[in-house]
C-alpha positions in Angstrom: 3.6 -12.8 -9.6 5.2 -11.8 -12.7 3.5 -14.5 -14.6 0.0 -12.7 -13.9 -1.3 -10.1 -16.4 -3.4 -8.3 -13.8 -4.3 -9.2 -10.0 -6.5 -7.1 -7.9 -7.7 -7.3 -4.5 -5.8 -8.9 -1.6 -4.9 -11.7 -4.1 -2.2 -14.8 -2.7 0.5 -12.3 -1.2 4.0 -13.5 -1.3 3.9 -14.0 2.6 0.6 -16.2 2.6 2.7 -18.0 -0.1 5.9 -18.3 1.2 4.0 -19.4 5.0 2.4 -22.1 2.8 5.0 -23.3 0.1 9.0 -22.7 1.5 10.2 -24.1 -1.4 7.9 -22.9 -3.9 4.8 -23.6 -5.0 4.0 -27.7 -5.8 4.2 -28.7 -9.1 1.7 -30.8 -11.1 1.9 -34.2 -11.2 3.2 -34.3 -14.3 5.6 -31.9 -16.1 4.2 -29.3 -17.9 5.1 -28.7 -21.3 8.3 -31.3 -21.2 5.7 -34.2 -20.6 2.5 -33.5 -20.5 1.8 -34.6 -24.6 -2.6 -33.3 -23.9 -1.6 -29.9 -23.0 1.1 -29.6 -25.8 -2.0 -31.0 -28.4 -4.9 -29.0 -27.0 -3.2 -25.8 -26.8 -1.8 -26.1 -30.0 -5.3 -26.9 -31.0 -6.6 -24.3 -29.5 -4.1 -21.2 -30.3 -4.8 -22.2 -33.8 -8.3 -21.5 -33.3 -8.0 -18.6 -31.6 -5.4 -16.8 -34.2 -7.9 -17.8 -36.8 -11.1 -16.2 -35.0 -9.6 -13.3 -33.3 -10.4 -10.0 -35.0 -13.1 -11.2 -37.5 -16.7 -9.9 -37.1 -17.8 -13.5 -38.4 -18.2 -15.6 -35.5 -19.8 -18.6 -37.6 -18.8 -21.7 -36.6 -19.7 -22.0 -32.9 -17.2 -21.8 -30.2 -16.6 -25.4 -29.9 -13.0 -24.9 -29.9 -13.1 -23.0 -27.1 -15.4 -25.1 -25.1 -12.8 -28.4 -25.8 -9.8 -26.2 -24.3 -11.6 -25.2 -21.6 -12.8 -28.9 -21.0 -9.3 -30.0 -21.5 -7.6 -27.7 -19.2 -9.9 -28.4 -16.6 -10.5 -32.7 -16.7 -7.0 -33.1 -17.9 -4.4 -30.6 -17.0 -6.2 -29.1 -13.2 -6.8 -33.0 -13.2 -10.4 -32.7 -11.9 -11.3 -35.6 -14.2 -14.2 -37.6 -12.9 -14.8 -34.7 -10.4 -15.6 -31.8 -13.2 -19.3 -31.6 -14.0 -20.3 -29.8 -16.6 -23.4 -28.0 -16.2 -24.2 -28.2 -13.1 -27.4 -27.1 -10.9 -29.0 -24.8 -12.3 -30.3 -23.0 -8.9 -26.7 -22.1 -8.4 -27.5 -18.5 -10.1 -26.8 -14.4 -9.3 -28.7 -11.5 -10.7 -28.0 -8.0 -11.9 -29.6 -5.4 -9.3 -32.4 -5.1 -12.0 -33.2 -8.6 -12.0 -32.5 -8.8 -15.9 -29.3 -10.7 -16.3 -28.1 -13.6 -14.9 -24.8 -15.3 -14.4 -24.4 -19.2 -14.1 -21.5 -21.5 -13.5 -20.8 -23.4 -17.0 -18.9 -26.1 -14.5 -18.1 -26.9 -11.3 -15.4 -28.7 -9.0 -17.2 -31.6 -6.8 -16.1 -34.3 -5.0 -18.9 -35.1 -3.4 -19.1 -32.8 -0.8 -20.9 -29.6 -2.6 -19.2 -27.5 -5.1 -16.0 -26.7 -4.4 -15.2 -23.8 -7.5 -17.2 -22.8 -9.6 -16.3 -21.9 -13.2 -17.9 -19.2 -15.9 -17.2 -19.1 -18.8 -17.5 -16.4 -21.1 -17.3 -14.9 -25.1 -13.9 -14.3 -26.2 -13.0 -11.0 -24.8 -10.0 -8.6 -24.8 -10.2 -7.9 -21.1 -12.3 -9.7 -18.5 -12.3 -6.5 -16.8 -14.2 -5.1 -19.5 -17.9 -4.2 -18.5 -20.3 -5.9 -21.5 -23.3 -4.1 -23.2 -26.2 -6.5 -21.6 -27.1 -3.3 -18.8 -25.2 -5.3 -16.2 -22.6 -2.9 -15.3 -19.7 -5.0 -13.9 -17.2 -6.9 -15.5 -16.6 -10.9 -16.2 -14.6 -10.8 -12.6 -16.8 -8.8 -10.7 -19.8 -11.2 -11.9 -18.3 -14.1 -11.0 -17.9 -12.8 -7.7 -22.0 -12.5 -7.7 -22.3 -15.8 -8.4 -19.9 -16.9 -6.1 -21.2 -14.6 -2.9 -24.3 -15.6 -3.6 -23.3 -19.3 -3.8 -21.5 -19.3 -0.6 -18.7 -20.9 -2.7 -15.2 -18.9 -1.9 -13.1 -19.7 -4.8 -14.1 -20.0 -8.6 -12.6 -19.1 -12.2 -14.0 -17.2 -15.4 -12.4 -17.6 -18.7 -12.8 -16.9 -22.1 -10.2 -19.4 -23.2 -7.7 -17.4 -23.3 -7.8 -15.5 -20.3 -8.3 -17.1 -17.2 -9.4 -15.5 -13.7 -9.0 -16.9 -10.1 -11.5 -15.3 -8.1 -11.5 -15.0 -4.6 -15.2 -13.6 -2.7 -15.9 -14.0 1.0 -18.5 -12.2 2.7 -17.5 -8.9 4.2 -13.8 -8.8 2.0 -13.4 -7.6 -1.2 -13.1 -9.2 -4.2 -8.9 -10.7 -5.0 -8.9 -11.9 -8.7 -5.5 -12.9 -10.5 -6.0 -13.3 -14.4 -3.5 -15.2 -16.7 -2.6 -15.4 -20.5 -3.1 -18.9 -21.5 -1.2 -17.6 -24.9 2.1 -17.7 -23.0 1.5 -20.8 -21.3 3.8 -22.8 -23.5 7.3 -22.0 -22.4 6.9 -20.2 -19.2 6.2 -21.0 -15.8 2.7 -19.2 -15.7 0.9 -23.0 -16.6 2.7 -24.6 -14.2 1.5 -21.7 -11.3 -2.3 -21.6 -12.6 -2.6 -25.8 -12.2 -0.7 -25.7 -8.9 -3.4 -23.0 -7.7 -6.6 -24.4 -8.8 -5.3 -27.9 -9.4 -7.7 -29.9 -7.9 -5.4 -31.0 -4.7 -5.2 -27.3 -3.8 -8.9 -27.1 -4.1 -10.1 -30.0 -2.5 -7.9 -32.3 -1.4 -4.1 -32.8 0.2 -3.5 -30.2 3.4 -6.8 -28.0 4.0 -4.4 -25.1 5.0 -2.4 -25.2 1.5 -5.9 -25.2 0.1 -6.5 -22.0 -2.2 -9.3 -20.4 0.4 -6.6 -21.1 3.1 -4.1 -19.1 0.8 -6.6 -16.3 0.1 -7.8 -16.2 3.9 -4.0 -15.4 4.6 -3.7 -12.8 2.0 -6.3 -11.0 3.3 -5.0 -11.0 7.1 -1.8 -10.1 5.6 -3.0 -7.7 3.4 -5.2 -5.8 6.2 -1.9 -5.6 8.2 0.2 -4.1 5.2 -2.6 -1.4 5.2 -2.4 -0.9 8.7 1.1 -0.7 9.0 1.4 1.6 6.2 -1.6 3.9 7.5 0.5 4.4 10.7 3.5 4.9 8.9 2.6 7.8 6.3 0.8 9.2 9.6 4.3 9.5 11.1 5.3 10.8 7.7 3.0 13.7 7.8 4.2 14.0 11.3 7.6 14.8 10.0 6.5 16.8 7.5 4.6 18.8 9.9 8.3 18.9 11.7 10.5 20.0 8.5 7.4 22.9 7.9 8.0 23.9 11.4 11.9 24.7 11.3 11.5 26.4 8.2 8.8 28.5 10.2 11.1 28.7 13.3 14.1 30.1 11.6 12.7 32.6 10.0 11.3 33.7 13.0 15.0 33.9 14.7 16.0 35.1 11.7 13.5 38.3 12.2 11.6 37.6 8.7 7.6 36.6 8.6 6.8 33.3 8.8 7.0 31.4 5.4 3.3 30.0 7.1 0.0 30.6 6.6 -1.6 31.7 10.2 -4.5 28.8 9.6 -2.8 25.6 11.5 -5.4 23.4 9.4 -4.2 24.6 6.1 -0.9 23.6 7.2 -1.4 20.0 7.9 -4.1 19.7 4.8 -1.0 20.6 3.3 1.5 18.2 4.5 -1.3 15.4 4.4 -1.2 16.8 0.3 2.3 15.8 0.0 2.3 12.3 1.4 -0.9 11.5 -0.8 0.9 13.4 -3.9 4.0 11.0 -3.3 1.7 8.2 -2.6 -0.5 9.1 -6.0 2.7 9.3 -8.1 4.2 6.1 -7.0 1.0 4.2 -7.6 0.6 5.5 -11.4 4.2 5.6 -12.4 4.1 1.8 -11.3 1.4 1.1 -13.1 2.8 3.0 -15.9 0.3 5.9 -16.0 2.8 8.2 -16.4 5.3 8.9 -19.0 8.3 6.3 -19.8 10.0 9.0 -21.4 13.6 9.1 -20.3 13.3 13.0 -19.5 10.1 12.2 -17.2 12.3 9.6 -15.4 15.6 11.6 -14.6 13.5 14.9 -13.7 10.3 14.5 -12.3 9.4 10.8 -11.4 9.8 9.5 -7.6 9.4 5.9 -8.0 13.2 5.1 -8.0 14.5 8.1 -5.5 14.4 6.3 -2.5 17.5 3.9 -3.8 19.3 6.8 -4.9 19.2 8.9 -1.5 19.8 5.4 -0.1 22.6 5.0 -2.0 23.8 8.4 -1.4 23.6 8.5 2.5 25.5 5.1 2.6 28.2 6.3 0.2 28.4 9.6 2.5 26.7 10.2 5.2 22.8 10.4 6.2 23.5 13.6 7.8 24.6 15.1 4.3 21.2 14.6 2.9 20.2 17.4 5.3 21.5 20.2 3.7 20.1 19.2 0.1 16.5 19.3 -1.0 16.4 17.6 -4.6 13.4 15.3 -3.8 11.4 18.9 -2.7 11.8 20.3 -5.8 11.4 17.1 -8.0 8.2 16.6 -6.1 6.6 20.2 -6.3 7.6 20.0 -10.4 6.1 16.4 -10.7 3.0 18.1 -8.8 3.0 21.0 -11.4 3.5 18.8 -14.7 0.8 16.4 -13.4 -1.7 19.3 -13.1 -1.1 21.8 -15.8 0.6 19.0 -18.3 3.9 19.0 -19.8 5.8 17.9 -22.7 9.1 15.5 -23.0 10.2 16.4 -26.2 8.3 14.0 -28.3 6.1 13.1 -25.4 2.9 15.2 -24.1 1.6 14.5 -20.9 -2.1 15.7 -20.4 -3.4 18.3 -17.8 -4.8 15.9 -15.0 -6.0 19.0 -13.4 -7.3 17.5 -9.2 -7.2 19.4 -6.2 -4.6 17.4 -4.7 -1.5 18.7 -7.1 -3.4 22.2 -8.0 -0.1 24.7 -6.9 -2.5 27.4 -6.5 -3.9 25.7 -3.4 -1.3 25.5 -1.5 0.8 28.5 -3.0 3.0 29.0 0.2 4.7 25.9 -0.8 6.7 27.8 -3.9 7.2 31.0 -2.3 10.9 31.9 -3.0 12.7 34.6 -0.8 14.8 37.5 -2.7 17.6 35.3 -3.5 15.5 32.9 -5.3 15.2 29.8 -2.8 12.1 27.9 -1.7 11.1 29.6 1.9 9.8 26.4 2.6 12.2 23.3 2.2 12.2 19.9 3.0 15.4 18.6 3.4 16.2 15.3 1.4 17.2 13.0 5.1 13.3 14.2 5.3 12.1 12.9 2.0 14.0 9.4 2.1 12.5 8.8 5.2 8.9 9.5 4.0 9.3 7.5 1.3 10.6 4.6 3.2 7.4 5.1 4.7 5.6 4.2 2.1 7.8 2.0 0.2 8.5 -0.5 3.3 6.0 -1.9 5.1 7.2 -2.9 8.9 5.2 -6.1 9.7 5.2 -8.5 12.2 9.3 -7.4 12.4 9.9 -8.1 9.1 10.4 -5.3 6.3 8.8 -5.6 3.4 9.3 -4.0 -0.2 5.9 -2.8 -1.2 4.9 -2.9 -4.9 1.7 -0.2 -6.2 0.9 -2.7 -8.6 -0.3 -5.0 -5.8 -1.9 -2.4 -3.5 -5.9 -1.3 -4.5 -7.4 1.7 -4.4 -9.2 0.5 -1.5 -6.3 0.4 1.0 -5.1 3.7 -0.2 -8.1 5.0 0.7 -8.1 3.3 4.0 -4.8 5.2 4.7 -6.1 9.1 3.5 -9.2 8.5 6.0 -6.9 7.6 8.4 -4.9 11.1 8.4 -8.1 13.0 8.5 -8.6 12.3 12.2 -5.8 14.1 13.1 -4.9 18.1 12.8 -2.0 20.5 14.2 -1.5 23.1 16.0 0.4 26.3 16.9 2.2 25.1 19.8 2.4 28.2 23.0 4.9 25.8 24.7 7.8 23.5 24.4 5.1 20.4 23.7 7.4 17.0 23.6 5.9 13.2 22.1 5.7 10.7 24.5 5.5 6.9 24.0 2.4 5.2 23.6 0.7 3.2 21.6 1.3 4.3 17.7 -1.3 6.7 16.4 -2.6 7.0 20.1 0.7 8.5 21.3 0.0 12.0 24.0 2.1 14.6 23.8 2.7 17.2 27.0 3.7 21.0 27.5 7.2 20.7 29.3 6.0 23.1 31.7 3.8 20.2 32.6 6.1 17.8 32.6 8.4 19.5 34.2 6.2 19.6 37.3 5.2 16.1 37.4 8.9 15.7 37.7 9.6 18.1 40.4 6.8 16.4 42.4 7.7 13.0 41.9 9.3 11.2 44.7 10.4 8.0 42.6 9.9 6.5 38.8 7.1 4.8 39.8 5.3 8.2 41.9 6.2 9.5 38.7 4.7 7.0 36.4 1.0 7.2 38.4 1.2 10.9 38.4 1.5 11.1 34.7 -0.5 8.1 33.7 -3.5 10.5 35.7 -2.3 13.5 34.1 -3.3 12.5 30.5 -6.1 10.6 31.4 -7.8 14.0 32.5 -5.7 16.1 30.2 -6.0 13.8 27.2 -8.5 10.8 27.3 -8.6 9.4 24.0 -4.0 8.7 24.6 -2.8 5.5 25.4 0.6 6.1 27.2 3.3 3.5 28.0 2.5 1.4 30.5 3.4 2.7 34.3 6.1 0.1 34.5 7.6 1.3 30.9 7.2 5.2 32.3 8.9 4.2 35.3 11.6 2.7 34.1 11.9 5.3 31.4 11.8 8.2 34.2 14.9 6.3 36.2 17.1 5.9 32.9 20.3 7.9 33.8 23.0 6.0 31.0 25.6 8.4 30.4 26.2 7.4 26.8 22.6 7.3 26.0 22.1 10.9 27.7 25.0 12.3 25.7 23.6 11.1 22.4 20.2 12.6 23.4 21.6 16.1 24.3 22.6 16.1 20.1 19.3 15.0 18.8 17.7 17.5 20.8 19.8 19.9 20.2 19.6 20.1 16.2 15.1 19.3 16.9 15.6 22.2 18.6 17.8 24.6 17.1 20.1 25.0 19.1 18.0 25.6 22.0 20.7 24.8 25.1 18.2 25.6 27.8 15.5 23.5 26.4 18.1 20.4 25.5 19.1 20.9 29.2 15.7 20.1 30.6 14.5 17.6 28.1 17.9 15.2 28.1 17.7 13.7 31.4 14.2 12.8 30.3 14.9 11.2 26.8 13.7 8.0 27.4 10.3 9.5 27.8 10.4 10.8 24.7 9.7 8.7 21.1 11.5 9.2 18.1 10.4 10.5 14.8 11.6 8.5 11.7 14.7 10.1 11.7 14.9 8.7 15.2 15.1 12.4 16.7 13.1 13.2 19.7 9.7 14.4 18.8 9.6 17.6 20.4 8.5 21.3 19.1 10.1 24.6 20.1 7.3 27.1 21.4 5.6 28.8 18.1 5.6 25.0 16.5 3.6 22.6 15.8 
């Protein structure tokens, strides 16, 4: 998607692409720019025009140069020929909310069944995001949408001439646009992409599921399950978060020292639910390139490019190294500070963004430093990689995949803050240990609990019923393992397996012997956090 100059929306993800096209996307029937003499003359034609026009004030002359390129791309290089008809009925209209503008198709794609696309055309623009000075306020995308919503037509485009706009708008699913630079046609693949997309085969003929509603309907399924798989993920990554807060808070207490902790349980997790969305927020503009390019702003504060590095560390070494170093910590709480107050790269200022989610006086716990000068509150950098994994890789479907800010919206990043707000911590009174369960559903029980459930079961699958009506009084809104799952889980004696359990507890749990001695017969109960340790929490945790 290199080719695009701007996509928003769920628009054709590379899955719902590479699901359709294997081998890459078709080609036109004839070769672009090799071949194809018409789109050589017209755009020559055309660019000539536009080089002339753009920038003057004078706009005598008409825009029938514009109109011919448009004309020509669409009869001649989409290849809707006889099927293009140019203006077409006029009920096929959307409104501003006032009533006082109005937005109609200039064409539209039919073979005979209906419209197929729709196409608007509008002034030459520098942006077709850029809301115009009628009173309407949306933009050239956002109005074509209208027209198409209220159309019942699921697929259109909106050009100027020289930029050109797919738009995709289905009830209920917001709007996926893709916009190209018909300047750089010539010479690079982008043509050849736009006239495979809305050529008229993949709009209404050949294979209805390589059709381009097909392609968009699959974008948006996959794109709902990227945002679902990510929400669950950066909930675990709080979850850990939660986890690294609590041994700071635990060894101080063994230590004999105050707790590094505020006393409110709420502040804490608003807190750790602060750092995910920080690293989240700084990933998404630094992609977008929000955010200083400045070499200085890249080495000290920036995150985008961390996650290789620790990557490349823990494979070089170990991942158990990246435990006793907290880089990432303090690279994140000094981005935090710079994107608040503002800073300045040597010859490069970077404004005071100010926002409640990086203002250090918030959370100020976060930057206490004890009397030799070091953080009280650390995350470790094994902790950091793994939260950014979290939100860099998407697990769908068992399949990994890399994800790019520049193709996730606002909207799904909202999706995934809401979704940590139905959760909280608290100030655990027991030894409390994660069971498995469905994901964000898990329970969670005492191990005084647990530990009678066990002394009172007479086999795995006694066991298994016993607890399955445990948390269904105790916890109703949990969906455990299934009873078979628990059973087998509860009967799970593997000498290896209990060995490798007894050292994962152990460092969850500081050293605790009497507590890994109860919990490691039981480790199959018990999920994992990202770092693949047990997910339990010493009494005095979270």
């Amino acid at each position: 998607m290199a080719l695009l100059v701007d996509i928003d929306g769920p628009f054709l993800s590379k899955s719902a692409l590479k699901s359709v096209f294997p081998s890459g996307l078709d080609r036109p029937f004839n070769a672009i720019d090799d071949v194809n003499s018409t789109f050589v003359y017209e755009h020559t034609l055309w660019a000539k025009a536009w080089t002339d026009r753009h920038g003057r004030t004078d706009v005598s002359g008409g825009l029938g140069w514009r109109d011919r390129w448009v004309t020509a791309v669409l009869r001649d290089l989409l290849q809707w020929g006889e099927h293009l008809v140019e203006n077409p009925d006029p009920t096929l209209v959307a409104s501003s909310p006032d009533g006082d503008v109005t937005v109609r198709p200039w064409a539209a794609l039919d073979v005979g069944n209906g419209p197929a696309a729709l196409v608007v055309v509008v002034d030459p623009t520098e942006d077709l995001h850029r809301i115009g000075s009628d009173g309407w306020a949306a933009d050239s995308i956002d109005r074509t949408a209208a027209l198409l919503r209220e159309t019942g037509i699921t697929a259109g485009l909106v050009t100027d001439g020289r930029w050109w706009g797919i738009v995709s708008a289905v009830s209920g699913v917001i709007t996926a646009s893709g916009v190209f630079d018909s300047l750089i046609w010539r010479g690079s693949g982008a043509a050849a992409m736009l006239f495979a997309l809305v050529g008229l085969v993949s709009l209404a003929g050949g294979a209805s599921e390589k059709r381009l509603p097909m392609l968009f309907e699959a974008s948006v399924a996959s794109a709902e399950a990227i945002t679902e798989a990510l929400g669950d993920q950066v909930r675990r990554a709080v979850e850990l978060v939660l986890q690294a807060m609590s041994e700071s808070h635990l060894r101080a207490l063994a230590n004999g020292e105050d707790s590094p902790l505020p006393g409110d349980s709420k502040e804490v997790y608003e807190a750790a639910v602060s750092v995910l969305m920080r690293v989240v927020f700084l990933l998404f503009a630094e992609e977008r390139g929000l955010l200083p390019q400045h070499q200085m702003y890249r080495d000290s504060y920036a995150i985008a490019g961390v996650r290789v590095d620790l990557e490349r560390e823990a494979q070089n070494d170990t991942e158990e190294a990246l435990d006793h170093t907290w880089e990432t910590w303090h690279r994140l709480l000094a981005a935090s500070t710079a994107i608040y107050s503002g800073a300045t790269f040597e010859d490069t200022r970077m404004p005071a963004y100010g926002g409640s989610m990086f203002d250090p006086t918030r959370f100020p716990w976060l930057r206490s430093t004890n009397a030799q000068g070091l953080l009280t509150v650390r995350v470790s950098d094994r902790v950091m990689l793994k939260v950014l994994q979290a939100v860099q890789i998407a697990h769908v479907g068992g399949e990994a995949r890399q994800l790019s800010f520049r193709d996730l919206d606002v909207e799904q990043i909202g999706y995934v803050y809401e979704g940590l707000l139905g959760y909280s911590a608290e100030y655990t009174t027991d030894v409390v240990v994660g069971l498995h369960g469905k994901s964000g559903y898990e329970p969670e029980i005492a191990l005084t609990e647990l530990n009678e459930l066990v002394g009172a079961a007479t086999s795995g699958a006694d066991f298994a019923k016993k607890l399955t009506d445990h948390l269904s009084k105790s916890q109703a809104n949990a969906k455990p393992a299934t009873a078979r799952q628990i059973a087998k889980a509860f009967e799970a004696d593997e000498a290896t397996n209990v060995a490798d359990a007894r050292t994962r507890l152990r460092y969850v749990l500081l050293g605790r012997t009497d507590i890994v001695d109860q919990l490691a017969p039981l480790h199959a109960l018990i999920r994992n956090d990202l770092r693949d340790f047990p997910t339990s929490c010493p009494q005095a945790a979270w």
